[in-house]
N, C-alpha and C positions, 0 to 999 in steps of 0.2 A: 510284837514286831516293832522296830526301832526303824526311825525314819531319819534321813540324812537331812542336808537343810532343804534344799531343793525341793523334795517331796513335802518338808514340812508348810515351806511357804506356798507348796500349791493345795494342800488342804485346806491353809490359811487362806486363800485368794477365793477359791469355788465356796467358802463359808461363805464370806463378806458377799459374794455374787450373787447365791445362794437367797442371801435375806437382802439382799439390797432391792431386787423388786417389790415385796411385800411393802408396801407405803400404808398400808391401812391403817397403822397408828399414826400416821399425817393424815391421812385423809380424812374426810368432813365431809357430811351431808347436810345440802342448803336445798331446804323447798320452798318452792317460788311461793310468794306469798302474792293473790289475784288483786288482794285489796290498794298494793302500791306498784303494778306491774301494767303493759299494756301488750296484747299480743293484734298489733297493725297488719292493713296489709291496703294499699292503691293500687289503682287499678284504672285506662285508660277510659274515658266515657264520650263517646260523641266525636273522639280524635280531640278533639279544646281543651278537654279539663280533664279531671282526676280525680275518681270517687275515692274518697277513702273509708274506708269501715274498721272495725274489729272486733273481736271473741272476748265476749263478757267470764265466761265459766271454760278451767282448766286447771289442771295442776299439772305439776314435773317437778324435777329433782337435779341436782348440780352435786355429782362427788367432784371434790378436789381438794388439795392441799392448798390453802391462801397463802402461804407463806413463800412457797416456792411457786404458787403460782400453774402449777399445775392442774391438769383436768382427766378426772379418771373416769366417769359417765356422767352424761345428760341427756334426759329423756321428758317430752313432753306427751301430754294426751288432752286434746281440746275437744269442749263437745260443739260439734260444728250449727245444732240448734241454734247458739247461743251468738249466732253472727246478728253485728249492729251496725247499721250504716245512719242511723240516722232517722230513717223513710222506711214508715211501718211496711205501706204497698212493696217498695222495694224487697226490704229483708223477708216479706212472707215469701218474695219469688226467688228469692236465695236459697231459700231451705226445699224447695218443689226438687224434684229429677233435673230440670234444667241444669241445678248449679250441685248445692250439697247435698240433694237428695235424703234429709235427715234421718228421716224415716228407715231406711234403710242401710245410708251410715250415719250412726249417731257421732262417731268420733273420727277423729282424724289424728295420726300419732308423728311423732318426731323422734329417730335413736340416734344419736352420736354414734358411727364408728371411727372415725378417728380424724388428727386432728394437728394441725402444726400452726408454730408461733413464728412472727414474724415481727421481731421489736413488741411493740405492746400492742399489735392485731392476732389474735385468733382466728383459723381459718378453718371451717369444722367442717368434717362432710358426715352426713347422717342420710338414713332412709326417712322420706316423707311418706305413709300411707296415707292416702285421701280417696275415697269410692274407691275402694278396692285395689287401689292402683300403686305399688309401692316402687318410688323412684329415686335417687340418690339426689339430696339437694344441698348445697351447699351456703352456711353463713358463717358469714363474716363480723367481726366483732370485736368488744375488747370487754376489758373486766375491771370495773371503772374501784374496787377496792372493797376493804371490810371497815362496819363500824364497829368497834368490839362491846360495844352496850348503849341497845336506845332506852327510852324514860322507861322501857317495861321488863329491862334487863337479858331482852334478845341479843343476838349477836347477829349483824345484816351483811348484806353482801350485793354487789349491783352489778350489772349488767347490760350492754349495749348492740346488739347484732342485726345486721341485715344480711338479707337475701334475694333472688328470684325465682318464680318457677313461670312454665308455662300450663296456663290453666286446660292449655289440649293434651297435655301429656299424662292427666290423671281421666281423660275423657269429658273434660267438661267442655263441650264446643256449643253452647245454644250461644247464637249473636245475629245481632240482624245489619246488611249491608244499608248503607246512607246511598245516598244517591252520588256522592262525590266518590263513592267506591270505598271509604273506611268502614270501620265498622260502630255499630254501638256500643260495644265491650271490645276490650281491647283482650291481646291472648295472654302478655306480659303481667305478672300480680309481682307488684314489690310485697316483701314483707320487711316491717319496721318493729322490732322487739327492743322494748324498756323492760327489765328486767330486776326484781328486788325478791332477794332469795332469803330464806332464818335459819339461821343453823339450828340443826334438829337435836334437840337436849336428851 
């Protein structure tokens, strides 16, 4: 069967369409690496100050194309054991029912579904599960570049994002009222993510 041009250039067009999703030969997998990364998070104490803490042990993963700049998934899994503030007393009463309940969840996950750019900010919305509770949270970020070879012939990649959530909406409400009427934990948890990813060889 002979094709006129018309039809040829639309065979030609739905090809090019066709493969032009498949980026997989761009795309790259970068696993956070814990040892140069920090997963934060503050949190209001007293109404005055601001405790901050964060999670020692986690992994996740960063598909994307560097070049273009691109992000095709990102998924984290933290084990919520592994919270630090500092204050041994403190963090054993972080890990009880009160707060992360460890025992019973050991992890807490992060998925990317999707995500837009705005100049050089990233704006990602993803499912947060935390105590069973899975809610849509949203960070904010940028993608600070690649190094293409450190002294051990990795290839790195960095990262910067913030977020909020409210610690009542995963069920965590234990707080005690002050007498001025605030509270001793505040409901609001910033999260502050430093971010150094290796592309996976």
């Amino acid at each position: 069967m002979k094709l006129n041009m018309t039809q040829a250039i639309a065979v030609l067009a739905a090809a090019v369409l066709w493969a032009a999703p498949d980026a997989r030969a761009a795309t790259e997998r970068y696993n956070v690496d814990p040892d140069h990364s920090i997963v934060g998070f503050s949190v209001a104490h007293m109404v005055v100050s601001r405790t901050t803490g964060r999670f020692t042990e986690y992994a996740g993963f960063i598909e994307m194309d560097p070049e273009a700049r691109t992000v095709k998934a990102l998924e984290a899994v933290i084990q919520t054991a592994s919270v630090n503030t500092n204050h041994a007393k403190r963090d054993t009463h972080l890990k009880t029912p009160d707060f992360f309940n460890v025992e019973k969840f050991p992890t807490m996950t992060w998925k990317m579904k999707s995500y837009e750019k705005h100049g050089d900010k990233y704006v990602a919305k993803g499912e947060l599960t935390l105590l069973g509770v899975t809610k849509e949270v949203v960070l904010t970020g940028t993608f600070n570049g690649v190094v293409p070879k450190d002294p051990w012939g990795n290839t790195r990649a960095g990262f910067t994002a913030e977020g909020k959530i409210n610690r009542k909406d995963f069920g965590m409400n234990w707080s005690k009222a002050l007498d001025n009427g605030g509270l001793v934990v505040g409901d609001d948890v910033d999260i502050k993510l430093e971010i150094e990813a290796i592309k996976q060889k």
